[in-house]
C-alpha positions as a Markdown table, in Angstrom:
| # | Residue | x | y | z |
|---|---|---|---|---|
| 1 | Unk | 0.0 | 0.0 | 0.0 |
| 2 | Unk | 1.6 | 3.6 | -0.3 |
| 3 | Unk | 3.3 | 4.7 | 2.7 |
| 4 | Unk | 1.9 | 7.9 | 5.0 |
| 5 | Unk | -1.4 | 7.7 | 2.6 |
| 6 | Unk | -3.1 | 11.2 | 2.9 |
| 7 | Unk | -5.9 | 12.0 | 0.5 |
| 8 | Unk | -5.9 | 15.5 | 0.5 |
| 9 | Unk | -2.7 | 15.0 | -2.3 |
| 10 | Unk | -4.9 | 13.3 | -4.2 |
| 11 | Unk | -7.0 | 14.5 | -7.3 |
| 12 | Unk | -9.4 | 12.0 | -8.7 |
| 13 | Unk | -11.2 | 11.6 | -11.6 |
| 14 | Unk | -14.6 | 9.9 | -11.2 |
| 15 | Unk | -15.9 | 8.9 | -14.2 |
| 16 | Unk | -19.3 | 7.9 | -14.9 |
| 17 | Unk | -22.0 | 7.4 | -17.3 |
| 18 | Unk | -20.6 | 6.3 | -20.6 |
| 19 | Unk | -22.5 | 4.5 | -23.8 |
| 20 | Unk | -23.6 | 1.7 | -22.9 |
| 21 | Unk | -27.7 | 0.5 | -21.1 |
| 22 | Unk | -26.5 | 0.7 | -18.0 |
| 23 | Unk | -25.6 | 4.7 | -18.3 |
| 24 | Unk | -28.1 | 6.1 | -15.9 |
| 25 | Unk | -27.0 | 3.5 | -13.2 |
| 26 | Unk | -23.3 | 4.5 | -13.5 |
| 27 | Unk | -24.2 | 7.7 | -13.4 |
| 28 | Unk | -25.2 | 6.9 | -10.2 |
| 29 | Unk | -22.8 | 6.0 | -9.0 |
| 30 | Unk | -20.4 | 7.9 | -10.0 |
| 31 | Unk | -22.0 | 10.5 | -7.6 |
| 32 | Unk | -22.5 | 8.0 | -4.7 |
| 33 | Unk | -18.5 | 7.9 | -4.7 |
| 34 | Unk | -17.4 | 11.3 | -5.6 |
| 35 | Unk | -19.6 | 12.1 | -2.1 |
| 36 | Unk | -17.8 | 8.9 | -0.5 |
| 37 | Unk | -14.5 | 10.3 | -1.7 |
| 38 | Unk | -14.9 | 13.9 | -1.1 |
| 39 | Unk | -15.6 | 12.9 | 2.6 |
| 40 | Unk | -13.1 | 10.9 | 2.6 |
| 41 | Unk | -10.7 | 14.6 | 1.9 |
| 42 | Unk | -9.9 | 13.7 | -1.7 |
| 43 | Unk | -10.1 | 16.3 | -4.4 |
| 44 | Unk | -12.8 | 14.7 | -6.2 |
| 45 | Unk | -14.0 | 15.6 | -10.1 |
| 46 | Unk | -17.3 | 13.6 | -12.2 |
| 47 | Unk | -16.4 | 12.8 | -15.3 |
| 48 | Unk | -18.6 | 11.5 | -18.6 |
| 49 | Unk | -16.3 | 9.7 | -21.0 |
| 50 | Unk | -19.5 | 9.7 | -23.3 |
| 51 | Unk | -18.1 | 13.6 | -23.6 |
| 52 | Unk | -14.9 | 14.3 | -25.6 |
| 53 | Unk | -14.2 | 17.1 | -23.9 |
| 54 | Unk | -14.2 | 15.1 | -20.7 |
| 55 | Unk | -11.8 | 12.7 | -22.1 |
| 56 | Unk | -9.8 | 15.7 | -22.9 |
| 57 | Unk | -9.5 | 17.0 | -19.3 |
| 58 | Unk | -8.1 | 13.6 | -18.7 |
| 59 | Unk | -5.2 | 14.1 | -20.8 |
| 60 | Unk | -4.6 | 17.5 | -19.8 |
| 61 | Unk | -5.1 | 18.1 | -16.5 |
| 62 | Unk | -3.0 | 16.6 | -13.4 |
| 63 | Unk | -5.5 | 14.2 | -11.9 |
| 64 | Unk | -3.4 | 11.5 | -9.9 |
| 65 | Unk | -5.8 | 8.5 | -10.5 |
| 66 | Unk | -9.3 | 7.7 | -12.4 |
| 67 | Unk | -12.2 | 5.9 | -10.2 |
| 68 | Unk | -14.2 | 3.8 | -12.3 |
| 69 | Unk | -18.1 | 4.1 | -12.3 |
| 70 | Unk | -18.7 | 2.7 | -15.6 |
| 71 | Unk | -20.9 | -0.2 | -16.4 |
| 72 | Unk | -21.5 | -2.3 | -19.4 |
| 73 | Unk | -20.1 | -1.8 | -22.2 |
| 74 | Unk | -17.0 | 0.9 | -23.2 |
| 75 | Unk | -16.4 | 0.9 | -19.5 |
| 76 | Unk | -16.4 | -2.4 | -18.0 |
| 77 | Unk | -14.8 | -4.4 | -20.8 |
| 78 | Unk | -11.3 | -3.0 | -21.1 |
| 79 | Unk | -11.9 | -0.2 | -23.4 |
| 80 | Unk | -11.4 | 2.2 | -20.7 |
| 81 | Unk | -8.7 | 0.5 | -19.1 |
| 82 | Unk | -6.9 | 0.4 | -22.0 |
| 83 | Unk | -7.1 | 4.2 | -22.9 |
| 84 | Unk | -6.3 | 4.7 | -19.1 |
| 85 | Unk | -3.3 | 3.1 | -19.7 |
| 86 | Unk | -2.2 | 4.8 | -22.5 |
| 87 | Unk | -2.2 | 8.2 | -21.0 |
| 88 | Unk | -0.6 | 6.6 | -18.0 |
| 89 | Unk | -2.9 | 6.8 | -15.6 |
| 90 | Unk | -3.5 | 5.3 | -12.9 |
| 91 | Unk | -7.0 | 3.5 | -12.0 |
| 92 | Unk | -9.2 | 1.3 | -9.9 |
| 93 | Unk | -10.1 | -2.0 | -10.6 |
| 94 | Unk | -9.5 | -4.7 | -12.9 |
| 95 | Unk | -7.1 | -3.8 | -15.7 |
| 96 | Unk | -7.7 | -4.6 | -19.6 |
| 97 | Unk | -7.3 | -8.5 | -20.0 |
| 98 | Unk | -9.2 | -9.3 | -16.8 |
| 99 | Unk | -11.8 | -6.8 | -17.4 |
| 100 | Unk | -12.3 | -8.3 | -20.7 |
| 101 | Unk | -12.3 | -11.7 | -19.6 |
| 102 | Unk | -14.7 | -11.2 | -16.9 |
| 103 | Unk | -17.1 | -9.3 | -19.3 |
| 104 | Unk | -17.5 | -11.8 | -21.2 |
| 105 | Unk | -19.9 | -14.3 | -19.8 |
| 106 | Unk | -19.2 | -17.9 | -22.0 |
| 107 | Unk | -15.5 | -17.6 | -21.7 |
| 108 | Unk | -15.3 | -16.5 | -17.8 |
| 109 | Unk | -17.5 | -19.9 | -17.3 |
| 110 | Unk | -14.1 | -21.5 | -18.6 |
| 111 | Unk | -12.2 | -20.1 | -16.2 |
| 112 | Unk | -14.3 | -20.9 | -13.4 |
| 113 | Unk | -14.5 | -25.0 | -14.6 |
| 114 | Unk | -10.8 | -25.0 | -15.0 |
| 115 | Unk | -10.3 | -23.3 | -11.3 |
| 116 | Unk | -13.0 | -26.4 | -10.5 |
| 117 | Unk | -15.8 | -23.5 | -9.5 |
| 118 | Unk | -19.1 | -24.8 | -10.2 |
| 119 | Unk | -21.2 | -23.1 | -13.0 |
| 120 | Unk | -24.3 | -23.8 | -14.9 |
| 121 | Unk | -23.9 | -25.9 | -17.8 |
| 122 | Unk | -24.7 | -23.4 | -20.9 |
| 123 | Unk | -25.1 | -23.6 | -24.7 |
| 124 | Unk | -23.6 | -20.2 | -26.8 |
| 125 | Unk | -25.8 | -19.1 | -29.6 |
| 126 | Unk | -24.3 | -16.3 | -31.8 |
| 127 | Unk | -25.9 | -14.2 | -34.3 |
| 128 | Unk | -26.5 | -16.4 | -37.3 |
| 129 | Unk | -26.9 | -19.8 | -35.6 |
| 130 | Unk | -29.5 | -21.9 | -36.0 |
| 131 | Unk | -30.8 | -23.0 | -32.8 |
| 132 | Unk | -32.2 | -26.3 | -32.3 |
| 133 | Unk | -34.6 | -25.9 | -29.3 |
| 134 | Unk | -34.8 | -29.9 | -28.7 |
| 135 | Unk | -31.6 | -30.0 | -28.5 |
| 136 | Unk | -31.3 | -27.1 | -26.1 |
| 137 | Unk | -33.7 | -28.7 | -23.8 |
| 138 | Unk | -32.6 | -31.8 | -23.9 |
| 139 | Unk | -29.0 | -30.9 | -22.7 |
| 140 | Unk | -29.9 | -28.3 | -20.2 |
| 141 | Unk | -33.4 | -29.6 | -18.9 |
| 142 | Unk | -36.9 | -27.4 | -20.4 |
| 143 | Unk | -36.5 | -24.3 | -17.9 |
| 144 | Unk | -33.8 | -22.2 | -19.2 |
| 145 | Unk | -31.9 | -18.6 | -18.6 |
| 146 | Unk | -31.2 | -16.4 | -21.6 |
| 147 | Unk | -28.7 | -14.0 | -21.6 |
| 148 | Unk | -26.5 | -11.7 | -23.8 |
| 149 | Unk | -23.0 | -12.9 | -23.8 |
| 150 | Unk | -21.2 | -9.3 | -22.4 |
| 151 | Unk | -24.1 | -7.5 | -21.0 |
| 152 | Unk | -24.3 | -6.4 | -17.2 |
| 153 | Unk | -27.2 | -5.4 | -14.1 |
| 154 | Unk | -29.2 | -8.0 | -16.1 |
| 155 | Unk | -30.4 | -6.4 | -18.9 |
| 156 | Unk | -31.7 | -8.7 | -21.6 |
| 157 | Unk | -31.8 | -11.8 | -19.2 |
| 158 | Unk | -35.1 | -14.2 | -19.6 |
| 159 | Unk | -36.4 | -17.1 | -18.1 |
| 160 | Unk | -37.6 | -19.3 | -20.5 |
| 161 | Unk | -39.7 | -22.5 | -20.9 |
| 162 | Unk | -40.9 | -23.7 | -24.2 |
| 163 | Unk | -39.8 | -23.4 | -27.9 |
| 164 | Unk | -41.7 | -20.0 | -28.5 |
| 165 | Unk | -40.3 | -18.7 | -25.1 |
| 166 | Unk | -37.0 | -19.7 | -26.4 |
| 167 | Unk | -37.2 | -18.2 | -29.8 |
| 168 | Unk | -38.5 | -14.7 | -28.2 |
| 169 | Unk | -35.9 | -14.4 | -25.7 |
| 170 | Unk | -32.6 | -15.5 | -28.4 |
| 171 | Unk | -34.3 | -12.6 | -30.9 |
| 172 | Unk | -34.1 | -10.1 | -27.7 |
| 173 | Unk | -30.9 | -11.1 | -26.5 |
| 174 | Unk | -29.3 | -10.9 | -29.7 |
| 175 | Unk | -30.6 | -7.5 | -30.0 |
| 176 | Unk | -28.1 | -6.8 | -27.6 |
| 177 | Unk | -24.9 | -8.6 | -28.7 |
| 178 | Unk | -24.0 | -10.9 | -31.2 |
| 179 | Unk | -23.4 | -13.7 | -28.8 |
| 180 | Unk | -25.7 | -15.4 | -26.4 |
| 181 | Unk | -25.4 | -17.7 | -23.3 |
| 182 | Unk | -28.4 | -20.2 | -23.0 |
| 183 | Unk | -28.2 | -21.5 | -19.0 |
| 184 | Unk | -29.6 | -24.1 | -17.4 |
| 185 | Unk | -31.8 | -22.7 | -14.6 |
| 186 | Unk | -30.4 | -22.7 | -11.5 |
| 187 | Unk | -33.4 | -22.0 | -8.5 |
| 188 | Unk | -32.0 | -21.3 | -5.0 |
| 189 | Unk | -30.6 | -18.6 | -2.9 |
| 190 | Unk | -29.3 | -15.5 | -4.9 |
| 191 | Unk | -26.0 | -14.6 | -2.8 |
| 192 | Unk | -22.9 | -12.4 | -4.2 |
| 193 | Unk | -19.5 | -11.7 | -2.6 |
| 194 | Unk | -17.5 | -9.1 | -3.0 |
| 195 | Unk | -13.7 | -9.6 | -2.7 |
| 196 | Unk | -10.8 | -6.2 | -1.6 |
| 197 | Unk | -7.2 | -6.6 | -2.7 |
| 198 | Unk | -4.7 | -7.3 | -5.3 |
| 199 | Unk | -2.3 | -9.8 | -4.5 |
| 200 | Unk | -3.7 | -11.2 | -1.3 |
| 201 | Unk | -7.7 | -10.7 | -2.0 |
| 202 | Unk | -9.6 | -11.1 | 0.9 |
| 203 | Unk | -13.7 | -11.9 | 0.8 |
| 204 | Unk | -15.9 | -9.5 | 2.6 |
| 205 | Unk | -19.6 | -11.1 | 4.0 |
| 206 | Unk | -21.8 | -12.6 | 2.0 |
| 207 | Unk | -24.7 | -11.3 | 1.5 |
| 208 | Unk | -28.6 | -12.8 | 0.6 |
| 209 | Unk | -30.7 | -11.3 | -2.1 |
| 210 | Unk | -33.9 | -11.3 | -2.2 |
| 211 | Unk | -35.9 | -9.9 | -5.4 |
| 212 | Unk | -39.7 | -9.2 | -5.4 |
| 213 | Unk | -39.6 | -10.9 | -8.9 |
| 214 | Unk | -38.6 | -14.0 | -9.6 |
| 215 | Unk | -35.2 | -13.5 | -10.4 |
| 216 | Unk | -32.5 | -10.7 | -9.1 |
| 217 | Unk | -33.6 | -8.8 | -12.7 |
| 218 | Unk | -32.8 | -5.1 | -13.8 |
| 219 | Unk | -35.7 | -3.7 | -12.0 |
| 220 | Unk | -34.9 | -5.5 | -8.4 |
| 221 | Unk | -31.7 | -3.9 | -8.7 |
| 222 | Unk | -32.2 | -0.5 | -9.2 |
| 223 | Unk | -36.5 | 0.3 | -8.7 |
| 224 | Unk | -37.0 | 1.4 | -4.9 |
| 225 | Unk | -37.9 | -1.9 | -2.8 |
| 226 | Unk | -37.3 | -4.3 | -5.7 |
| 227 | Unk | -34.9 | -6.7 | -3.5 |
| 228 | Unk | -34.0 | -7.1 | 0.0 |
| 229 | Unk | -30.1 | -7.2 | 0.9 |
| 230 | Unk | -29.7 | -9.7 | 3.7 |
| 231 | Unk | -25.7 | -9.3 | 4.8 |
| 232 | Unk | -24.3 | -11.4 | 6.5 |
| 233 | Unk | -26.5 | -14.1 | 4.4 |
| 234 | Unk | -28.3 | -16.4 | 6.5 |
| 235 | Unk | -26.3 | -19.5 | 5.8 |
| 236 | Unk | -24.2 | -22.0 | 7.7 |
| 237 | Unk | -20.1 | -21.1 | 8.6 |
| 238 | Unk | -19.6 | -24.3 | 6.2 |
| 239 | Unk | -21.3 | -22.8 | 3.4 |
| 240 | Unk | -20.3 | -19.4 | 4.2 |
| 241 | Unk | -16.7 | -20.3 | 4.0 |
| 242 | Unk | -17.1 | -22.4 | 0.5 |
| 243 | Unk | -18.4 | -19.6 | -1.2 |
| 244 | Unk | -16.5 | -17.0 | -0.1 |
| 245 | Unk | -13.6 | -19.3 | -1.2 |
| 246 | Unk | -14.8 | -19.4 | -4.2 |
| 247 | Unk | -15.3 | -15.9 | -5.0 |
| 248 | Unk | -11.9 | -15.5 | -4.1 |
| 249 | Unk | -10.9 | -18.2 | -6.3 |
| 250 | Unk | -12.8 | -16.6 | -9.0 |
| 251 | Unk | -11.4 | -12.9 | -8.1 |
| 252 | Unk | -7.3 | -14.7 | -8.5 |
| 253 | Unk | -8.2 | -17.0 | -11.7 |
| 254 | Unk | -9.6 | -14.2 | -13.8 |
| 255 | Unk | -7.2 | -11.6 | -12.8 |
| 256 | Unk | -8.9 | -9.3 | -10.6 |
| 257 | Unk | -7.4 | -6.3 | -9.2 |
| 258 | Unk | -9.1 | -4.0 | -6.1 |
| 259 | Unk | -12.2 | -5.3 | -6.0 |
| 260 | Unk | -14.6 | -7.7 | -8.1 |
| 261 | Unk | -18.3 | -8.7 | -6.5 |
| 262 | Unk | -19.5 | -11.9 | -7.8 |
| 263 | Unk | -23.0 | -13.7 | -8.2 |
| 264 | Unk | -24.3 | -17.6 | -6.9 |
| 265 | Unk | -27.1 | -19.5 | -6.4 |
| 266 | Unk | -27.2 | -22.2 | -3.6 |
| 267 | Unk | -29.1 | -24.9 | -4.5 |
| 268 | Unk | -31.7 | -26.7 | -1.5 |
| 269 | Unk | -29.6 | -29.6 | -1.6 |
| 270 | Unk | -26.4 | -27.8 | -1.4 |
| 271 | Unk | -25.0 | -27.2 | -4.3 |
| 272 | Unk | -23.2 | -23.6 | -5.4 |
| 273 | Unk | -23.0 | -21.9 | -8.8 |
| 274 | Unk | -21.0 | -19.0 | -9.5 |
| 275 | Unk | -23.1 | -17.2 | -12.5 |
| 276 | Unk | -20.8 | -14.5 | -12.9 |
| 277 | Unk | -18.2 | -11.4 | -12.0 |
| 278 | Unk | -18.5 | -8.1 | -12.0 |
| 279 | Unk | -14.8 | -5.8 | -12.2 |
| 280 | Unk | -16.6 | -2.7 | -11.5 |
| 281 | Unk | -20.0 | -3.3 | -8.7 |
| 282 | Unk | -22.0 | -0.3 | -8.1 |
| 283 | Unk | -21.0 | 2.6 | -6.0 |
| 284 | Unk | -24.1 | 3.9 | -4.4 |
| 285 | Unk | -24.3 | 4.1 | -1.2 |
| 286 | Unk | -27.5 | 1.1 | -1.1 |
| 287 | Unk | -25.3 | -0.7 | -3.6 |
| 288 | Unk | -24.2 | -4.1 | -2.6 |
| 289 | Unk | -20.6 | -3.7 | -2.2 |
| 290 | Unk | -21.3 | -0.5 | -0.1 |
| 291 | Unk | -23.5 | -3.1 | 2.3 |
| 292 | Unk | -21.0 | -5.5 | 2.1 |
| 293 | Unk | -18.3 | -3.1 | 3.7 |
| 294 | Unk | -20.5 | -1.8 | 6.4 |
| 295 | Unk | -20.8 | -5.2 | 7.7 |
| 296 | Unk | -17.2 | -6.0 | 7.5 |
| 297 | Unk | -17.0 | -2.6 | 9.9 |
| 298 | Unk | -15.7 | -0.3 | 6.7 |
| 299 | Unk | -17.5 | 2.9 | 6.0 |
| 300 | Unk | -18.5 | 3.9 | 2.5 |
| 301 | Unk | -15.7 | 6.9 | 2.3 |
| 302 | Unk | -13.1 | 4.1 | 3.9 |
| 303 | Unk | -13.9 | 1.3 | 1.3 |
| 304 | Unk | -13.2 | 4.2 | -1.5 |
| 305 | Unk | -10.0 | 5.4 | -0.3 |
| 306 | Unk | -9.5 | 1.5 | 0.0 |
| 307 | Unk | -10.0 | 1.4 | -4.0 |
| 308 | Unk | -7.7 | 4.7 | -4.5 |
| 309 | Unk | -5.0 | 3.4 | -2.2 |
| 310 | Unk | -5.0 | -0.4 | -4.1 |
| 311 | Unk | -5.2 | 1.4 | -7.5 |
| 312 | Unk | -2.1 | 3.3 | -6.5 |
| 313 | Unk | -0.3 | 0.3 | -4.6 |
């Protein structure tokens, strides 16, 4: 970490908003942790990378290290980190490869199998395919999940059941992006862990959701009382332990840097299935990595300077 650590000699670029679906959320928060940070002492400044003249005022003016807001696409796939990295600057989270990786949905699920995490078994449809819905039922059983292959906070994501079902939710999906992840469906507990660190990434508590619809969809995270955060999770030490192992496990084999927040279901009968990571979790201060901290005992400004001081380490 650096050494006598004083935010007040730190400017920081918050940038938020962006291109992609997901704009008004990062947006969001963006402001949730530009009022964490500025607490916190740092010199604090929102940026829009969807504005040219706000990429501009990266390049040109002295800002010390960029906070990442962004979600979706153009933000949490690299592209950012990469144009970070050309102007030399420093930033939080995940860098270029590992965001990347982690964006992308079918070929994170073979990191997870190699690292011997448990995920659904899937079928990946890309634009063009035909899709045989026999056979998509008969490997992954006639309830299914639907989801764009590099989309985030759930948007395009259907439960299906049925070959018209099917058909609806690949045309909608596809509308999205050009690759698709059919899933088998998973029911259970929806949990997520969020992990801190770089080298030596340490899990924070575990926490429960629980949507008002049937699944943890776009509108349970973000409409007011769509889901209920239950943190610490109400689950065994046993299980605890397992899956915060493997969210740490998932954090390492993807190549995660300062912090990554990823998704399960735990099955009645026990089993666990990692469904995916996210490099950049929300920054409000409801957010689930916010409530995450709390319960480990670390304040909303404390987890951001966290970020900054691990971004700079």
């Amino acid at each position: 970490m650096v050494e006598d650590f004083n935010p007040r000699r730190y400017r920081v670029a918050v940038l938020a908003g962006g291109k992609s679906g997901e704009r008004e959320v990062s947006l969001a928060s963006g402001e949730g942790a530009l009022k964490a940070l500025e607490q916190a002492g740092f010199n604090g400044v929102l940026l829009d990378p969807a504005e040219k003249e706000d990429l501009k005022r990266l390049m040109d003016e002295p800002f010390d290290v960029a906070f990442l807001c962004l979600h979706g696409k153009w933000g949490e796939d690299g592209t950012m980190q990469g144009f970070l990295d050309l102007i030399g600057l420093p930033y939080t989270c995940s860098g270029v490869w590992s965001s990347a990786l982690a964006m992308d949905k079918p070929q994170s699920k073979r990191y997870y199998r190699d690292e011997g995490i448990p995920t659904p078994p899937a079928i990946v449809v890309r634009a063009g395919d035909q899709t045989d819905a026999d056979e998509v039922f008969s490997q992954l059983g006639h309830r299914c999940v639907v989801k764009p292959g590099s989309e985030g906070s759930a948007l395009g994501v259907f439960i299906v059941e049925g070959r018209a079902s099917l058909e609806e939710a690949l045309e909608k999906a596809l509308a999205l992006d050009d690759e698709v992840l059919i899933e088998r469906y998973i029911k259970g507990m929806e949990l997520t862990v969020a992990v801190l660190g770089n080298e030596d990434p340490e899990a924070l508590p575990v926490i429960e959701i629980v949507p008002k619809s049937e699944f943890y969809d776009f509108e349970s995270k973000y409409a007011p009382g769509g889901s209920q955060h239950v943190c610490p999770a109400r689950l065994s030490v046993e299980d605890t332990a397992r899956i915060q192992d493997f969210a740490v496990r998932a954090h390492k084999v993807l190549g995660c840097r300062g912090v990554s927040r990823s998704d399960f279901i735990l099955e009645e009968d026990g089993s666990c299935w990692i469904l995916e990571t996210n490099t950049i979790p929300g920054m409000t201060e409801t957010s689930l990595l916010p409530d995450a901290a709390r319960a480990a005992g670390i304040s909303f400004p404390q987890l951001c300077t966290k970020l900054v001081e691990l971004a700079l380490s």
